[in-house]
BAFI-842302 format. One record per residue: x, y, z of N, C-alpha, C, O in turn; residue in one letter. Coordinates in steps of 0.02 Angstrom, whole numbers, padded with zeros to 5 digits, always signed. Layout:
REM residues N
XYZXYZXYZXYZa...
REM end
This chain:
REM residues 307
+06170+02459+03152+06141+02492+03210+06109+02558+03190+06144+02599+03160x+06053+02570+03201+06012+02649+03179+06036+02702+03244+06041+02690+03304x+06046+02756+03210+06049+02800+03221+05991+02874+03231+05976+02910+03184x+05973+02880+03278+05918+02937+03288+05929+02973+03242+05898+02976+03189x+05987+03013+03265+05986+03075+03223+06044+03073+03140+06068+03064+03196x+06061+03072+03114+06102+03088+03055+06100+03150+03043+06053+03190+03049x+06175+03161+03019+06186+03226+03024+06224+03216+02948+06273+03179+02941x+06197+03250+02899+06228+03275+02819+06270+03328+02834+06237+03375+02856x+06318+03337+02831+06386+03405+02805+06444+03405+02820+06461+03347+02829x+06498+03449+02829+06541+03456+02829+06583+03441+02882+06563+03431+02939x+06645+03440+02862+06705+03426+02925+06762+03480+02901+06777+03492+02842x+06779+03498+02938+06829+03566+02935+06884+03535+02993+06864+03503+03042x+06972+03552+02975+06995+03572+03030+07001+03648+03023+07016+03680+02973x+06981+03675+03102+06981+03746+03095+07066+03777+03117+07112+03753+03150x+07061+03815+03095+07160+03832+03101+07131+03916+03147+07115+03969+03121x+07133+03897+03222+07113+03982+03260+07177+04008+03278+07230+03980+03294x+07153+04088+03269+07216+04135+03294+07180+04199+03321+07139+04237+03295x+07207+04197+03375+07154+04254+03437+07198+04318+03410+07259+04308+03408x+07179+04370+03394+07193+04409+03344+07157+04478+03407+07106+04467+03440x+07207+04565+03411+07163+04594+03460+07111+04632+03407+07061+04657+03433x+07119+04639+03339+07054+04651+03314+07046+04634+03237+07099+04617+03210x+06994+04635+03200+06983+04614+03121+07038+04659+03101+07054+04711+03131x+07067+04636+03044+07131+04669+03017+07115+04713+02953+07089+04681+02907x+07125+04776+02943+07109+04819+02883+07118+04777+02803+07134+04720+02786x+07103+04825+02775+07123+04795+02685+07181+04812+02701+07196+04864+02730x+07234+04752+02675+07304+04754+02654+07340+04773+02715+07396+04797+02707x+07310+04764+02794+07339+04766+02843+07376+04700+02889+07333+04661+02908x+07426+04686+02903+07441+04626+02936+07455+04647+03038+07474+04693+03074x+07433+04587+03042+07409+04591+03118+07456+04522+03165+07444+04463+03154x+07496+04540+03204+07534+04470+03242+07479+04449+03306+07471+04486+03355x+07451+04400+03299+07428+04350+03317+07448+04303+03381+07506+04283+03391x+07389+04285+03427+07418+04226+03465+07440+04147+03427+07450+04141+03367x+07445+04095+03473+07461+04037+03447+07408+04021+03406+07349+04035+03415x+07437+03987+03352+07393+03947+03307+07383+03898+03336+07429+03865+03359x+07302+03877+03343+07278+03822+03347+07261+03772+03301+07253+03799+03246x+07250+03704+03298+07195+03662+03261+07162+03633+03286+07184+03587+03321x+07092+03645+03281+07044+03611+03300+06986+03591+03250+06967+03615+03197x+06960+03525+03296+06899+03497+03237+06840+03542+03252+06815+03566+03303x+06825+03543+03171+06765+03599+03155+06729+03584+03083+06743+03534+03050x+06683+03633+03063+06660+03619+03016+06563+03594+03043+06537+03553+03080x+06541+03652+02994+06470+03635+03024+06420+03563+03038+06369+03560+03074x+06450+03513+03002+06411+03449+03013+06441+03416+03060+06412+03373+03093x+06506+03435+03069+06529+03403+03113+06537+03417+03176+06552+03376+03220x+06526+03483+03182+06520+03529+03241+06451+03502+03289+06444+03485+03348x+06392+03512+03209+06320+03474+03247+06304+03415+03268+06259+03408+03309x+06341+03363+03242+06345+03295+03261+06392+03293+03319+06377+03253+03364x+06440+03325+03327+06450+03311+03396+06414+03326+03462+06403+03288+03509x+06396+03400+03453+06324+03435+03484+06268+03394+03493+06250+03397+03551x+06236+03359+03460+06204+03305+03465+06219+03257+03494+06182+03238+03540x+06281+03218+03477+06317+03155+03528+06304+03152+03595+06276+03109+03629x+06346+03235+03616+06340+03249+03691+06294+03241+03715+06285+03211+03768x+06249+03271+03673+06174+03294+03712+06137+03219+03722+06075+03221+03722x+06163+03163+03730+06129+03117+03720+06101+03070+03661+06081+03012+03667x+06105+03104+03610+06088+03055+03551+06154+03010+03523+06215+03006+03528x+06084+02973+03483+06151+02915+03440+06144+02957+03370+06094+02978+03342x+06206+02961+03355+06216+02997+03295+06264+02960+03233+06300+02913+03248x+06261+02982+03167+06314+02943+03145+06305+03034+03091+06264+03079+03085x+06381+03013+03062+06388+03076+03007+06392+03062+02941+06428+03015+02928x+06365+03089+02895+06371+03070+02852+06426+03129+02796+06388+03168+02767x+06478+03140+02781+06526+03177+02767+06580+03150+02731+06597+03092+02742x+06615+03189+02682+06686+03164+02663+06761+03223+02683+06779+03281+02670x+06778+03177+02712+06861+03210+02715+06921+03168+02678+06915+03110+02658x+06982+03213+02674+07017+03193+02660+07071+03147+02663+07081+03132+02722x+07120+03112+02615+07169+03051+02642+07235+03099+02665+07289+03113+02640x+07205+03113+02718+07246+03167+02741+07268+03153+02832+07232+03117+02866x+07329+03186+02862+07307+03218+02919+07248+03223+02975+07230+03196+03027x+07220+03299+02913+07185+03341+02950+07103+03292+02944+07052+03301+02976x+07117+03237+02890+07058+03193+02878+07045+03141+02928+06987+03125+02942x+07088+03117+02952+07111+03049+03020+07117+03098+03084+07112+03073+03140x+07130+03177+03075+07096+03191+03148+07034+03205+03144+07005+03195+03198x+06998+03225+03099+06930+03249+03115+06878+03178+03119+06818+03178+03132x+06920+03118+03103+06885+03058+03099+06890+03071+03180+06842+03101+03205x+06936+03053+03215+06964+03043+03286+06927+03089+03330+06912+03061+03383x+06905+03155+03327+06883+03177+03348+06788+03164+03349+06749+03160+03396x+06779+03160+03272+06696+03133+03282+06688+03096+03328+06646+03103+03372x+06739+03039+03320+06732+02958+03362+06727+02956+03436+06699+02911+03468x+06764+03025+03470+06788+03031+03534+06730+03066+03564+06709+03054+03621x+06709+03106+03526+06635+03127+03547+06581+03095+03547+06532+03126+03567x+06571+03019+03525+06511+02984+03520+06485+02970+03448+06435+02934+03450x+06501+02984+03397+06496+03011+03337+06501+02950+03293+06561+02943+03281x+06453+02885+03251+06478+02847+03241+06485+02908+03163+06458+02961+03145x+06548+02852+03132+06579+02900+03073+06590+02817+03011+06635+02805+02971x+06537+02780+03026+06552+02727+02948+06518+02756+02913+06554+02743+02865x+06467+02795+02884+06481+02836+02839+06511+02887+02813+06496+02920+02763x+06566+02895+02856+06628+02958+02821+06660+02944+02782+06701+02899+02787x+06650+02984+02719+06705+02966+02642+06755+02981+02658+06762+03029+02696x+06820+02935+02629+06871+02972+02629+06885+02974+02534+06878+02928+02494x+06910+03053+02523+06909+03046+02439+06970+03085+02429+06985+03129+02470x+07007+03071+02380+07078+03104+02358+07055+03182+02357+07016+03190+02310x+07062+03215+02377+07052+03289+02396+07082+03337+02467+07058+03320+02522x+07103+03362+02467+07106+03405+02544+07046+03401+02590+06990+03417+02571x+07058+03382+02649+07000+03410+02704+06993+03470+02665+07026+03503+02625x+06922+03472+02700+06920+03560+02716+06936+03583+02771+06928+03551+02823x+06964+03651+02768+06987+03690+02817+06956+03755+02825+06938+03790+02778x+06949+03770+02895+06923+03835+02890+06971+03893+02933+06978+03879+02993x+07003+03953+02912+07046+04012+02935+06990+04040+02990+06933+04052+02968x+07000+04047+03037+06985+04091+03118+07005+04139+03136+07064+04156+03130x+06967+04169+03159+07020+04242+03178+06952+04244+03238+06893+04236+03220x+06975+04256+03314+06938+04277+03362+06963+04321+03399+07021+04323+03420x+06902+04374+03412+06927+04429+03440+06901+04438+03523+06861+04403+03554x+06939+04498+03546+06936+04498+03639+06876+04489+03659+06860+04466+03714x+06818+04519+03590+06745+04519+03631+06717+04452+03623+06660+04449+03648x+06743+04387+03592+06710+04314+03578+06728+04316+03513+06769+04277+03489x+06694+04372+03474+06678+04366+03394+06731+04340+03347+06790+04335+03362x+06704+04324+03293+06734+04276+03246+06742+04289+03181+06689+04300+03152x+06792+04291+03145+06764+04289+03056+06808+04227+03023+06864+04202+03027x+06751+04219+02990+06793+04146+02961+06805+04123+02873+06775+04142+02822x+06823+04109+02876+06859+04092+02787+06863+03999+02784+06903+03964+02814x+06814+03979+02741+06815+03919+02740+06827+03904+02650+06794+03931+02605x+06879+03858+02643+06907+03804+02589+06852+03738+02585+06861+03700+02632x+06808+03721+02549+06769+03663+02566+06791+03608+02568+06781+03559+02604x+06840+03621+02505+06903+03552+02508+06876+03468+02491+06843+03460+02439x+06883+03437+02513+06838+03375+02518+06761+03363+02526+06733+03319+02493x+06725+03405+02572+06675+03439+02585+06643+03435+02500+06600+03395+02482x+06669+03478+02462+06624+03481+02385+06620+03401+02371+06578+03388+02328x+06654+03347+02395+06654+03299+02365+06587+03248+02397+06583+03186+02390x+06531+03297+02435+06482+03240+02445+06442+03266+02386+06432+03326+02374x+06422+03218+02355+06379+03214+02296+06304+03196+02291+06284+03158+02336x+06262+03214+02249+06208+03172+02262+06218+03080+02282+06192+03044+02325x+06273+03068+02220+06281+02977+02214+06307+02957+02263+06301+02898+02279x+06347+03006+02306+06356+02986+02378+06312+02983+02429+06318+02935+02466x+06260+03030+02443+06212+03019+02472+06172+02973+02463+06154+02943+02513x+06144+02952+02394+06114+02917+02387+06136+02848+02391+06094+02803+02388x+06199+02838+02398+06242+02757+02435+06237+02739+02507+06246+02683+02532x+06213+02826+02553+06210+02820+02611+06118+02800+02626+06096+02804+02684x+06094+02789+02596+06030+02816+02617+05994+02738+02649+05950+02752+02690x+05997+02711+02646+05991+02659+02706+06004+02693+02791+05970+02684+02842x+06048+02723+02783+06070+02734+02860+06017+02820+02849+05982+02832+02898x+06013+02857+02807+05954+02932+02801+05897+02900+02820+05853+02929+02851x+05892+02818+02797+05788+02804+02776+05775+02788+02876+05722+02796+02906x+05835+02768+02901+05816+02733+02960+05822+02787+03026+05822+02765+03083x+05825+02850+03013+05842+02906+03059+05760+02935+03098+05706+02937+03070x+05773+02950+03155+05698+03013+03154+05706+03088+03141+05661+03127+03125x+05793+03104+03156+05812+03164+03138+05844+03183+03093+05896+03204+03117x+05844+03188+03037+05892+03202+02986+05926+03291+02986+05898+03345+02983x+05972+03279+02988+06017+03374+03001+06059+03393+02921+06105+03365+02892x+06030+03434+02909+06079+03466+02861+06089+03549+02855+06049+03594+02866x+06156+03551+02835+06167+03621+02816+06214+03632+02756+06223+03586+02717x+06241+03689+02748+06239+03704+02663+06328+03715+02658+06350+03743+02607x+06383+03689+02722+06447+03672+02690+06454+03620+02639+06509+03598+02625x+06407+03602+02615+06408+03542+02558+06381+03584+02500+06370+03644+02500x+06374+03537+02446+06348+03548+02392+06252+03574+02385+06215+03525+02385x+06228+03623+02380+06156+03636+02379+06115+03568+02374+06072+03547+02413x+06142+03533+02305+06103+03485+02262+06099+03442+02332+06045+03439+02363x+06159+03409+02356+06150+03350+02402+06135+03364+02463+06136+03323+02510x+06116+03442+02468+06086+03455+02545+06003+03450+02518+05973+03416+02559x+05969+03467+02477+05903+03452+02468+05910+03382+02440+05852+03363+02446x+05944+03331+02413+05902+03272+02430+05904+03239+02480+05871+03188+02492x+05963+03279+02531+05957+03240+02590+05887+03263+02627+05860+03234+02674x+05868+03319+02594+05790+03318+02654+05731+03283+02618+05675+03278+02643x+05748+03262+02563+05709+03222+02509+05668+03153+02532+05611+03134+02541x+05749+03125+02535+05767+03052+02544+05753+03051+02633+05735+02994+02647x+05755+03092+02692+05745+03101+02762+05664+03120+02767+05633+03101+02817x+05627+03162+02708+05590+03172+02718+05513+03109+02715+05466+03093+02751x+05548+03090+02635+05516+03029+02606+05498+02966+02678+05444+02939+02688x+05554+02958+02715+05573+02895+02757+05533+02923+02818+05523+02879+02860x+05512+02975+02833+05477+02974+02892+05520+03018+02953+05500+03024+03011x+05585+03047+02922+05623+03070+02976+05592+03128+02975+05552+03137+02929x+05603+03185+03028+05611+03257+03023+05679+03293+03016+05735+03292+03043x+05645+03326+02964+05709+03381+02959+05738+03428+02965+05724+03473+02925x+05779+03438+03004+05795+03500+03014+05854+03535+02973+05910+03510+02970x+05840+03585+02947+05849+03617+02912+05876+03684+02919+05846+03738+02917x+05967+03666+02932+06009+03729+02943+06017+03769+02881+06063+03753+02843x+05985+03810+02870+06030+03859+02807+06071+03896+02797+06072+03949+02766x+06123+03858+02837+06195+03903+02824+06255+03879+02818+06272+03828+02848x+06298+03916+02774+06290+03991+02730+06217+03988+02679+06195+03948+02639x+06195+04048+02704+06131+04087+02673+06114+04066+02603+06143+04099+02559x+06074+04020+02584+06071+04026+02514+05972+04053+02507+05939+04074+02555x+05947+04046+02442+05889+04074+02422+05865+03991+02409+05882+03953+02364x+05820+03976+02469+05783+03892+02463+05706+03895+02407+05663+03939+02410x+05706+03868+02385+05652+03860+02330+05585+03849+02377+05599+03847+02436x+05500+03842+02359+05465+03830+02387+05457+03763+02429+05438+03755+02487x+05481+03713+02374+05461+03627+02362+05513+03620+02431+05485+03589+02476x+05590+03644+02452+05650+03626+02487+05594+03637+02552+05568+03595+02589x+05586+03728+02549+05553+03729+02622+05520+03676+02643+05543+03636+02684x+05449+03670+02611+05402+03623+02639+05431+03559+02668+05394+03525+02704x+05505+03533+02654+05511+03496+02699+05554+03490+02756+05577+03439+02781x+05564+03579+02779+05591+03589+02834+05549+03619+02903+05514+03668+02915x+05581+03548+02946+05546+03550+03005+05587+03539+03061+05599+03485+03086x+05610+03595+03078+05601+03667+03074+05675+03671+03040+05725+03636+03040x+05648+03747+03005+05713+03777+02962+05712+03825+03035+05672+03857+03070x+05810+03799+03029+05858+03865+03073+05882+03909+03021+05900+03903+02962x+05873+03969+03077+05902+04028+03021+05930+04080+03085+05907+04072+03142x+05974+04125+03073+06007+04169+03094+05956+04242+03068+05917+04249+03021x+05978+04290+03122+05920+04347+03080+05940+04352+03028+05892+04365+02991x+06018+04346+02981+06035+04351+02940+06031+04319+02867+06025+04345+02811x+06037+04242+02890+06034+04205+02857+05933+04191+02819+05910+04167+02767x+05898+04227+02888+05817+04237+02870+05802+04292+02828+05749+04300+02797x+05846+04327+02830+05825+04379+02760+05856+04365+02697+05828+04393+02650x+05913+04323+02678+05918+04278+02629+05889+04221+02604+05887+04206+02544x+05868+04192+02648+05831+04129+02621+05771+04173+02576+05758+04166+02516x+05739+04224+02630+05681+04244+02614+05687+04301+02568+05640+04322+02534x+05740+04321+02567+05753+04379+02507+05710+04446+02514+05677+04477+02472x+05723+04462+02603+05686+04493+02640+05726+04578+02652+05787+04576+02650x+05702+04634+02662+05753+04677+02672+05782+04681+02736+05773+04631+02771x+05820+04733+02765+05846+04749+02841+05770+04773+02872+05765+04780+02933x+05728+04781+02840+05682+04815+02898+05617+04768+02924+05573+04782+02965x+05627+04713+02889+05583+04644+02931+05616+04644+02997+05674+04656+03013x+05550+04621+03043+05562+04608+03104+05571+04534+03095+05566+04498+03045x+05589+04520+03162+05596+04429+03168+05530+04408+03156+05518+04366+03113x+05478+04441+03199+05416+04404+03178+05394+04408+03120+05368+04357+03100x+05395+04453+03084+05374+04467+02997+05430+04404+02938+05417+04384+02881x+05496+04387+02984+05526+04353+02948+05518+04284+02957+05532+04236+02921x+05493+04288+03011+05470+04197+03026+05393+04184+02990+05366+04138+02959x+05378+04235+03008+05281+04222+02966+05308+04212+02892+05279+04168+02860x+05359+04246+02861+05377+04241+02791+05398+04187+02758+05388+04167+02700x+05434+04163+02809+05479+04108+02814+05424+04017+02794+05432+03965+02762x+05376+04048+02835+05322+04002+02863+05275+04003+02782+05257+03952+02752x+05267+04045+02769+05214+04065+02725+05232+04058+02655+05195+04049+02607x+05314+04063+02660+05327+04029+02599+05349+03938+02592+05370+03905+02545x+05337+03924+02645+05328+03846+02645+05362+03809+02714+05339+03752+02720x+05401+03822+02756+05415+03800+02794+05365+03773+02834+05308+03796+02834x+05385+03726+02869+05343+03695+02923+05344+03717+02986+05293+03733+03016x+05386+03719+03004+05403+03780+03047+05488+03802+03042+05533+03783+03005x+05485+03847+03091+05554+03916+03084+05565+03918+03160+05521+03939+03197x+05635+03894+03187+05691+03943+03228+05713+03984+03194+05729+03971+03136x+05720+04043+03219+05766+04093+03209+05817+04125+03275+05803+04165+03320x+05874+04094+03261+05916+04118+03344+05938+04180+03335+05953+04204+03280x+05941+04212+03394+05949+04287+03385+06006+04285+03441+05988+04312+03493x+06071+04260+03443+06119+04255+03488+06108+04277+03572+06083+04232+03607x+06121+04328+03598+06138+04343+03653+06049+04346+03680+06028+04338+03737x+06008+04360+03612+05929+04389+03644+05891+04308+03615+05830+04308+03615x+05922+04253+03596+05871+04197+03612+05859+04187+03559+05888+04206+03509x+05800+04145+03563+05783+04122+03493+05699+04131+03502+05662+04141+03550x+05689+04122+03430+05606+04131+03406+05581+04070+03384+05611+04024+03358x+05525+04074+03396+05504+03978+03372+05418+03999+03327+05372+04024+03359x+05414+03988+03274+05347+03967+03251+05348+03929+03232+05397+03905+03203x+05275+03896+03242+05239+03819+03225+05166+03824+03215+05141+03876+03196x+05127+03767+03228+05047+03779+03230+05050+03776+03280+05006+03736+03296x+05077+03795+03326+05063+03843+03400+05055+03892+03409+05015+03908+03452x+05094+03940+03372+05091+04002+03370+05160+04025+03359+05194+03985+03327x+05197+04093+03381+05250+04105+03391+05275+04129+03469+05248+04163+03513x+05317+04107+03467+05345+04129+03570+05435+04126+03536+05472+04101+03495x+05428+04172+03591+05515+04177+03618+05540+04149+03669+05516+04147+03726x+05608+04117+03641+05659+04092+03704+05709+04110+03720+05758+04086+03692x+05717+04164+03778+05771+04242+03812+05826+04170+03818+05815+04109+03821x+05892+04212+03818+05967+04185+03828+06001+04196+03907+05992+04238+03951x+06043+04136+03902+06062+04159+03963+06113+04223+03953+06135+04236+03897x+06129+04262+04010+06172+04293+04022+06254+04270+04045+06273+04258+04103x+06288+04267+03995+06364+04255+03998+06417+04282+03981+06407+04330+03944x+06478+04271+03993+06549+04303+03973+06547+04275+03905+06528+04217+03914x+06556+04285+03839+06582+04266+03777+06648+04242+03770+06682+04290+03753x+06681+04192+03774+06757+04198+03739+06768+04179+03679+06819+04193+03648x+06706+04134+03650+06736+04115+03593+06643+04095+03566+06605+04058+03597x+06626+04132+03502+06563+04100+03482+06559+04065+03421+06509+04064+03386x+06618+04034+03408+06647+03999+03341+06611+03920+03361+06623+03881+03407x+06556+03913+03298+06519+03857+03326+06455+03856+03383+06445+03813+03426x+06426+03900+03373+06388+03932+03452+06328+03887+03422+06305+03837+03449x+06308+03913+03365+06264+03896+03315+06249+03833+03305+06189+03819+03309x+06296+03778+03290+06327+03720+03278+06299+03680+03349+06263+03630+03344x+06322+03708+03420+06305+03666+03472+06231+03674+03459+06208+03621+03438x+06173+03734+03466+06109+03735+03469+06064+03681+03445+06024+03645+03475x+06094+03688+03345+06097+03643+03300+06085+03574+03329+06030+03548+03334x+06132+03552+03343+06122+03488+03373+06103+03449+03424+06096+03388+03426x+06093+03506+03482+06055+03496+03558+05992+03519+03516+05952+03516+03563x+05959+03537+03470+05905+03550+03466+05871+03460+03432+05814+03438+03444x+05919+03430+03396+05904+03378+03352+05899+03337+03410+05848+03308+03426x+05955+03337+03444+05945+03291+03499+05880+03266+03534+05855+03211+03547x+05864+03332+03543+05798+03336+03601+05744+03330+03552+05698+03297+03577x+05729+03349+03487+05676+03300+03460+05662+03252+03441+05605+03231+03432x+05739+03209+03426+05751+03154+03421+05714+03130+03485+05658+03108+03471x+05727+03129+03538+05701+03092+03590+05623+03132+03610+05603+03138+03668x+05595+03149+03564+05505+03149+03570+05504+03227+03617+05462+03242+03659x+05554+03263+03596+05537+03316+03663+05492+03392+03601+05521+03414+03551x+05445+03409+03618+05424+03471+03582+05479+03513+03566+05533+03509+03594x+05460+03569+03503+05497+03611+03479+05534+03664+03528+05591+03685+03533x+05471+03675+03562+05496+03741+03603+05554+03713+03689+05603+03735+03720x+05502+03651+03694+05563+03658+03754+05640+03617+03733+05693+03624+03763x+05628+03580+03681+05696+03583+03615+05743+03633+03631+05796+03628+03662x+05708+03699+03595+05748+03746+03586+05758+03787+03680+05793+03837+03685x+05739+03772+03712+05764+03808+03765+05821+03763+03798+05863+03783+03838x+05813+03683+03767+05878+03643+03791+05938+03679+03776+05982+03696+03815x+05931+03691+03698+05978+03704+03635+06002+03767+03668+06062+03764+03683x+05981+03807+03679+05995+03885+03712+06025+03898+03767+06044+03952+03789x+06029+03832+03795+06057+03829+03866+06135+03791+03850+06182+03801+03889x+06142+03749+03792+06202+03715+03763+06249+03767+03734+06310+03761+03739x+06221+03817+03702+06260+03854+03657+06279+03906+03723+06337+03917+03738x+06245+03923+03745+06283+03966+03828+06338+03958+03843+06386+03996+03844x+06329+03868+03862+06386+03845+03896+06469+03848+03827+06530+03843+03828x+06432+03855+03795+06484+03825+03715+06537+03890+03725+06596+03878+03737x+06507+03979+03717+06527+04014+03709+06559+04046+03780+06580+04103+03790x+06555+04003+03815+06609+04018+03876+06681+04001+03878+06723+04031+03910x+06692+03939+03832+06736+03907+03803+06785+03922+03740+06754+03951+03696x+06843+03913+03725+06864+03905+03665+06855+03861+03623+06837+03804+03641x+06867+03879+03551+06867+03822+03510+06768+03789+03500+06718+03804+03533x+06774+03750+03451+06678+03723+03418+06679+03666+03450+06672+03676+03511x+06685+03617+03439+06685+03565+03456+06713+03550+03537+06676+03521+03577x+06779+03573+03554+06808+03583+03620+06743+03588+03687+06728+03557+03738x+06717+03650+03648+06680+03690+03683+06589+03657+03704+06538+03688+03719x+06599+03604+03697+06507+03570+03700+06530+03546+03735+06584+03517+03728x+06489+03552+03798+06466+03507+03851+06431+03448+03855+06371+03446+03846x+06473+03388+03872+06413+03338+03917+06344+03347+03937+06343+03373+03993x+06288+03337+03916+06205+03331+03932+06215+03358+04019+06200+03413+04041x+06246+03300+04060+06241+03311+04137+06281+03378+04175+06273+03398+04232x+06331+03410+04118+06363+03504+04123+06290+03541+04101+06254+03582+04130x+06287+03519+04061+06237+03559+04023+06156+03563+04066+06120+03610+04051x+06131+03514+04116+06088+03524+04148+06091+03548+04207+06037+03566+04230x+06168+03557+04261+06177+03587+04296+06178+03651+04291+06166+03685+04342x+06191+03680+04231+06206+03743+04210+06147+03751+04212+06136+03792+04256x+06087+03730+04181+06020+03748+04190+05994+03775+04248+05954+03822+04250x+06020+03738+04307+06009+03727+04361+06006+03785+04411+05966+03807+04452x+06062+03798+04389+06096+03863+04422+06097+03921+04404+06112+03970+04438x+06076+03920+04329+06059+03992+04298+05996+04004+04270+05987+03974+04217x+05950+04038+04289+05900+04050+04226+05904+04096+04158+05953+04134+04154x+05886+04096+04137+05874+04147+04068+05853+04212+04066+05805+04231+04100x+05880+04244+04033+05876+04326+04059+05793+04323+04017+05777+04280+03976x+05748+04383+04041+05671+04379+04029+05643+04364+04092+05582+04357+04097x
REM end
């Protein structure tokens, strides 16, 4: 059965502890309940995607583990087909949480199993990459097997979208076949090896100019930026309470794949996507926290976008 979108990366269980602030060097801090929840950026976006309506499948390895048979359970429960999920003698990966009173997050991720997608693994999957229109990747995997997944997605006719995060420095040949590369303001002055004093628009023209096809750049609470051969425009955020923005990123991610998967333009894409991650960070927990397509359009409904 084909799958619209495919999603390349990671599966994390995330281990959260609502903490009342980041803890000093060599300071210890008592903590609410420990949680576990499924997380991990590929898997975060493939579920984000599920919801939003698409058929998705993941392409990822976890462990003969536990924490490996829940994050299977959890893809599955979200819509998520998971026959391409490795399982390989290794630990899941896990990722340490710490969230604080204002939403915010810092996180510590183990890749664990995660290092174990390989090129030769991808390239066993690629029957199910050649038959996609959306191919998703981001960089909790191995560099090597996140660019041939836009290789092998690109080659076949899919589009790719192209999360770069954690921040790495993308070569010319990678950009050109990201359509559209997501980036964080942060993660856009790394790719681009840009200083603090680029604006968003100087970093998306950069972005663009060094090969991308086109560039999101989400700018959290103030929206996101979109260039293409349209031009560049902004898309304002809604106005909300924060409780938790662990994964905020992750829902966008994949309500954005969603909606081009199903033939919808970039920009009103990303104003779907912007309206998903709203609802996400009202919530606890990544995955927990994505709404159903039919939450997610009421919320539209009823709120507009600050701008």
């Amino acid at each position: 059965m084909r799958s619209d979108v495919v999603v390349v990366g990671s599966a994390n269980a995330d281990l959260v502890v609502e903490v009342p602030r980041r803890p000093g060097g060599g300071e210890t801090l008592l903590g609410g309940e420990l949680r576990t929840l499924p997380g991990g950026k590929g898997a975060n976006q493939a579920a984000a995607a599920a919801r939003s309506g698409a058929n998705v499948s993941f392409l990822g390895c976890v462990g003969r583990d536990g924490n490996g048979e829940f994050l299977r359970e959890r893809l599955a429960a979200a819509g998520v087909r998971t026959d391409s999920l490795v399982i390989v003698e290794r630990p899941s990966g896990t990722a340490v949480i710490f969230v604080t009173p204002d939403g915010e997050n810092s996180i510590v991720v183990s890749p664990g199993a995660n290092a174990e997608m390989t090129v030769e693994r991808l390239r066993g999957a690629s029957g199910v990459l050649g038959a996609a229109k959306v191919v998703v990747i981001s960089l909790e995997i191995p560099l090597a097997t996140a660019v041939e997944a836009a290789r092998i997605g690109d080659a076949s006719g899919a589009r790719v979208l192209f999360n770069a995060a954690p921040s790495v420095r993308l070569d010319p040949d990678t950009l050109r076949l990201c359509d559209p590369l997501v980036v964080n303001e942060h993660e856009a002055r790394d790719v681009l090896g840009a200083g603090e004093g680029s604006d968003f628009r100087a970093l998306a023209e950069g972005l663009r100019d060094a090969g991308a096809r086109s560039v999101v750049i989400t700018l959290g609470e103030h929206g996101a930026l979109v260039l293409d051969d349209e031009g560049c425009s902004e898309t304002p955020a809604y106005r909300v309470r924060a409780v938790d923005t662990t994964g905020a990123g992750d829902a966008f991610v994949g309500a954005l794949a969603a909606e081009l998967a199903a033939g919808k333009g970039l920009r009103r894409a990303v104003g779907f996507a912007t309206a998903v991650s709203a609802v996400a960070v009202q919530r606890m927990g990544a995955q927990p926290s994505y709404a159903e397509r039919t939450e997610v359009e009421e919320f539209m409904r009823a709120h507009a976008p600050m701008g």
